[in-house]
N, C-alpha and C positions, 0 to 999 in steps of 0.2 A: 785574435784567433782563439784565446783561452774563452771568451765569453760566448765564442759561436759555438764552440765544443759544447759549453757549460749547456745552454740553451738546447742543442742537439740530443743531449743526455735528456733534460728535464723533458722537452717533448717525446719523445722516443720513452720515458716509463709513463708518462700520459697518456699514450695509445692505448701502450697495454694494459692500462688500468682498466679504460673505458670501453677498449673491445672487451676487454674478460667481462665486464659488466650486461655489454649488448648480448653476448650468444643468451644469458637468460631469456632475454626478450623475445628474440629468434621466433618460439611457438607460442609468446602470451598476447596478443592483440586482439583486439576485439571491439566491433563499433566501424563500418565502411570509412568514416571521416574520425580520424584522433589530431585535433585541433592542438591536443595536450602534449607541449614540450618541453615543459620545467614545471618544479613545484609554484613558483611562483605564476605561471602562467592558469597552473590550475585557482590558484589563489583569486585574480584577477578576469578569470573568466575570459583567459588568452588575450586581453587588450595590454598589450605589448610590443606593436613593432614599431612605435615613436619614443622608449623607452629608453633613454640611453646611461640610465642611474645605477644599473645591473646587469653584471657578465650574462644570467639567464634569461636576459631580450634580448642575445645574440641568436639565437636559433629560432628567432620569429622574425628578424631582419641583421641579417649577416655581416652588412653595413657598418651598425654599431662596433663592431669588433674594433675597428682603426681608432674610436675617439675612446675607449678606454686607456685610462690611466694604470699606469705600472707602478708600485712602488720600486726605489731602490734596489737592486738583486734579484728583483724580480724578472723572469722573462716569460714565464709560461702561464695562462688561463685556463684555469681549468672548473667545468661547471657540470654536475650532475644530480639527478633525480631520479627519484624512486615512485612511482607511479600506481596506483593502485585502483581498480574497478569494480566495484560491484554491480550487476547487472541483473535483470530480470525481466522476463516477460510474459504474456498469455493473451488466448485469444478466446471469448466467446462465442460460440457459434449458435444455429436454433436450438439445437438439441444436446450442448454440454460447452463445461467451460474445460480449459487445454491449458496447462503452464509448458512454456518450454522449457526444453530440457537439456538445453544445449549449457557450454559453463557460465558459471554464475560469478565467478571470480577471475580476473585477472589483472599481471601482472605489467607493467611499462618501463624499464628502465629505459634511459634515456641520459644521453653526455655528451657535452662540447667542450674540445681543447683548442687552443691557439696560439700565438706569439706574433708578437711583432718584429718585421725583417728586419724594419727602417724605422723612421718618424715618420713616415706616410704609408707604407704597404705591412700590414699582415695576410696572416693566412692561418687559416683555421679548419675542423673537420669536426661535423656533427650527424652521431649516430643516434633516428629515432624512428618512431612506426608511424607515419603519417596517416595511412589508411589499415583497415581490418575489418574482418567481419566473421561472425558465427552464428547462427537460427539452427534452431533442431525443434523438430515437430516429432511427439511419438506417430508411429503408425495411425489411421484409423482419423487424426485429427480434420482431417475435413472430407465427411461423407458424399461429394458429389463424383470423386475417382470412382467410388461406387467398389472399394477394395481391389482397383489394380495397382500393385505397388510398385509396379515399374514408371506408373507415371508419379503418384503422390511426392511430392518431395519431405526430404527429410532432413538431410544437412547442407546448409551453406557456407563456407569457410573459405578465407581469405587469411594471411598469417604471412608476414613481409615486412623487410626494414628497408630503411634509406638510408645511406652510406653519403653524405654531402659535403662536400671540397668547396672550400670558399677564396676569393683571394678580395681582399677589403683596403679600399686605397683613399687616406683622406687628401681631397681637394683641398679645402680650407680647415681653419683650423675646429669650426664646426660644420663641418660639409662632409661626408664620404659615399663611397659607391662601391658595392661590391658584386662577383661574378663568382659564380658555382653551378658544378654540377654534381651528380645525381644520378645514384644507381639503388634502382627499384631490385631486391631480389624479395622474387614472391617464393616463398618455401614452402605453402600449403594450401594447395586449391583445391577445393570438394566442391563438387557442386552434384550431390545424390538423390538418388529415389530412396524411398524405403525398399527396393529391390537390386538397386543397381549404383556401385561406387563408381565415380569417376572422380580420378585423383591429377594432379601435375605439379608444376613447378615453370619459373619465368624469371629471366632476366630483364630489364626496362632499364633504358637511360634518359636524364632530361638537363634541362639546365635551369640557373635562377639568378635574379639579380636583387641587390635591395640599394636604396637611398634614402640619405636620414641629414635632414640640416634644421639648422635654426631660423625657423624665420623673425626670431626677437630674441631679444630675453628670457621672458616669460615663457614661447612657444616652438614646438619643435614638430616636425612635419617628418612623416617614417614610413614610404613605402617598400613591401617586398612583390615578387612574383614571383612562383613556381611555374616553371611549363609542365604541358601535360604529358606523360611518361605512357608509352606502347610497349607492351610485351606480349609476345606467344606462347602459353604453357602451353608444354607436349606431356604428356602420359597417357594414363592406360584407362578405361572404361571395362569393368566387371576383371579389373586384373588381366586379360588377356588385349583386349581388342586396342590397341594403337589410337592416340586422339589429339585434337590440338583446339586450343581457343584462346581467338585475339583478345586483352584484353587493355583499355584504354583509360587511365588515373587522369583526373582533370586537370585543368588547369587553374592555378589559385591566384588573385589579383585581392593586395589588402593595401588599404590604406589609413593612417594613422595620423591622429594631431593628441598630441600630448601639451597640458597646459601649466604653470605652474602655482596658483592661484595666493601660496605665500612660499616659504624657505622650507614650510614642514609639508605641504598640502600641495597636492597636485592631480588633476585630472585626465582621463587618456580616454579618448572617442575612435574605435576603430571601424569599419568597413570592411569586409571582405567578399568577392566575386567567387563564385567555385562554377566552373565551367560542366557542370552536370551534362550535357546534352551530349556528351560524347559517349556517355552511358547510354550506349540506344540500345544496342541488339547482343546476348554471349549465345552465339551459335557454335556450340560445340558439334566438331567433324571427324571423321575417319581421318586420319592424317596419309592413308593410304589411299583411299578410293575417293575421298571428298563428300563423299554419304554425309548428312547431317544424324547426327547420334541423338540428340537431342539440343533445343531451341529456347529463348526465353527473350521477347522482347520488353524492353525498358522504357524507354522514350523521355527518358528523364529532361527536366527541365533545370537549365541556368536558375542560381540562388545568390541570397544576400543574406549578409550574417553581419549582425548590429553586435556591439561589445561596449561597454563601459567600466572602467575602472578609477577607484581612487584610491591614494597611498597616504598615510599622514604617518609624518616619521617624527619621535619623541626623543634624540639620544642618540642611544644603541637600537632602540626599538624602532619597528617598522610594522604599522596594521596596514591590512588589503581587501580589498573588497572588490567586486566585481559583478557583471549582469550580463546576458548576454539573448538575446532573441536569435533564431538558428531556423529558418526556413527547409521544409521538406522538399525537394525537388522528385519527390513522385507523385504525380497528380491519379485519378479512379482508370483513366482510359484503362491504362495497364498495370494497374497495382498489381501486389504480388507476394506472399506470404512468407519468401526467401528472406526480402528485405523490406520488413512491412514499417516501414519510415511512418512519421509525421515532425510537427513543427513544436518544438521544444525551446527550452527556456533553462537559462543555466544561472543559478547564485552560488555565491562564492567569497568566500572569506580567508585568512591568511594572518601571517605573521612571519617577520624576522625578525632574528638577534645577529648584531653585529659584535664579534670577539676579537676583531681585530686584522687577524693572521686571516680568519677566515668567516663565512655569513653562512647562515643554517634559515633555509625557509621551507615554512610548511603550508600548507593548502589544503580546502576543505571545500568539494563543490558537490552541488545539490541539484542533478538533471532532472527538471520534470517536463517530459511526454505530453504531449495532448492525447488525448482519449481521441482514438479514428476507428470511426464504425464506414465500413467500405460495404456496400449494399448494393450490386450490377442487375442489370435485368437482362443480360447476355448470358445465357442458357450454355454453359459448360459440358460439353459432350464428351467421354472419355474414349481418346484411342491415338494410338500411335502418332505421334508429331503433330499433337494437337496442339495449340499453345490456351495455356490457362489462365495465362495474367490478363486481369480485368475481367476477370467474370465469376457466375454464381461459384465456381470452385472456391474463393476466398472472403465467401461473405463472411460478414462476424464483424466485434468492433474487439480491438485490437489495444491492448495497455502495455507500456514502458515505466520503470521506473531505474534509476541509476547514481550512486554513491561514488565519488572519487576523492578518494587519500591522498596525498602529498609530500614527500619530505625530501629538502635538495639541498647542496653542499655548493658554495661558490668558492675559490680560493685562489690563490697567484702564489709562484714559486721557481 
């Protein structure tokens, strides 16, 4: 009884370490897809969910939880990260070049705590921003609205955490499987003109599972899966008028082989599916009359995200490195200057020190963009519930570039 107390305690000032940490995050997201859920993830270039050597490849596969080792008096897991964004972007058109202006920095915190019930079941809870997004065009930036600004758009914003419950139960003594769910709150939906705010907010639930076993010695095998999360934001359009718009977060399928190639040296190949195609249509409605207020179809397509990592550990010391290929899922039919994607490429480097009580990793990745020059021969016409994606409205060729910082705390207590 005294140890279930003790435990009780230690989880319960966990919470609220890492909820006080989350509300920061609350309005810092940014990027439709944040991949990034630990320093060491950033490190790595997210190829981590066959990783079972660190608390922080708990929140890429939830699984892992049950085969960590506890020291002594130990009962509680506790792992977080500090996250950091730099971001930029612009677009060229015929007649001028446009930087956006939407922010150029943000923030990620992110943290998983846990315990173990038993010697086969824990349970754990991980707070992080899976998705975001923000584009801001000034006024004026693409001449084909021909200056009506109730159509041009101007901000896009997405701004939402994920609250995830895991229960992690090992089969064997390298085998586990774990179940979670998932609650999507979107706290900050804009989707504007340069004339007209439309704002909301959304609740979403989903569920997830992960599996992670040994198929050797040398090799370990780590899948997770996210389902895809439905939510309704209702608010207001120009502050008055009533609105609502479905919105549908993918579904995510990774799969992972991690190798161990000596005792210092080890390789990790991941795989991940993102179920894009659910992203077809945000028709925003009168939530009274069913009027359509305005429209934007998507039609995005299913993607594959390649990841490679390797770790060589000296000691206390630990270097990281990572690579990662990251497919666009918006093809010309319906591109769109909201979320003018293309197909990028992530490097990634890293380090920890191990002190004992507790492991400090930092991360350094380097997104570089493909240059997407989108060039339609479909004649954009400006007027009321027109739809503009995929045509001369967003010609231009279009440049990203993006910096991410790192620094995370693993520890037991």
């Amino acid at each position: 009884m005294k140890k279930t107390n003790t435990v009780r305690h230690r989880l319960n000032t966990a919470i609220c370490i890492t909820t006080g940490v989350l509300t920061l995050s609350t309005a810092l997201a940014n990027g439709f897809r944040l991949p990034e859920y630990s320093a060491a993830g950033v490190a790595t270039s997210n190829a981590l969910v066959a990783d079972t050597s660190r608390s922080s490849a708990i929140a890429y596969n939830p699984a892992i939880m049950s085969l960590q080792t506890l020291a002594e008096n130990k009962d509680v897991i506790l792992s977080g990260s500090y996250i950091n964004v730099q971001y930029e972007t612009k677009v060229t058109t015929s007649t001028k070049t446009v930087q956006g202006t939407g922010e150029d920095a943000f923030d990620i915190p992110t943290g998983f705590i846990g315990t173990h019930l038993s010697d086969k079941l824990s349970i754990g809870l991980l707070f992080h921003s899976p998705f975001g997004l923000e584009t801001q065009w000034p006024t004026t930036t693409f001449s084909p609205f021909l200056g009506i600004t109730s159509l041009e758009p101007k901000l896009s914003r997405v701004k939402m955490y994920n609250a995830n419950a895991n229960l992690s139960y090992k089969i064997q003594d390298k085998t586990a499987l774990s179940f979670g769910l998932n609650q999507y709150r979107l706290l900050d939906l804009q989707f504007n003109s340069q004339a007209t705010i439309i704002e909301g907010s959304a609740t979403g639930y989903g569920w997830n599972i992960g599996f992670i076993t040994d198929l050797s010695d040398e090799l370990t095998l780590g899948l997770s899966y996210r389902s895809k999360v439905s939510a309704r934001a209702t608010g207001t359009a120009a502050a008055v008028l009533p609105v609502q718009l479905d919105v549908t977060f993918p579904e995510m399928l990774t799969l992972g082989l991690n190798y161990s190639l000596s005792k210092n040296l080890k390789l990790e190949l991941d795989i991940e599916h993102t179920g894009w195609h659910v992203f077809d249509n945000l028709n925003i409605v009168n939530s009274v009359s069913d009027a359509v207020v305005t429209n934007s179809t998507n039609n995005w397509k299913d993607t594959l995200t390649y990841r490679l990592s390797a770790q060589y550990k000296m000691n206390k010391h630990q270097f990281l490195f990572g690579y990662s290929l990251d497919e666009t899922p918006q093809d010309d039919a319906k591109f769109s200057a909201r979320i003018p994607d293309a197909d990028r490429q992530l490097f990634s480097i890293g380090y920890q020190y191990d002190f004992g009580q507790f492991q400090l990793e930092t991360g350094l990745m380097l997104v570089k963009f493909d240059s997407r020059t989108f060039n339609s021969n479909t004649t954009y016409v400006p007027a009321a519930g027109s739809e503009s994606n995929g045509t001369t409205a967003y010609n231009g060729t279009y440049k990203a570039d993006a910096t991410v910082l790192s620094i995370g705390i693993n520890t037991t207590f």
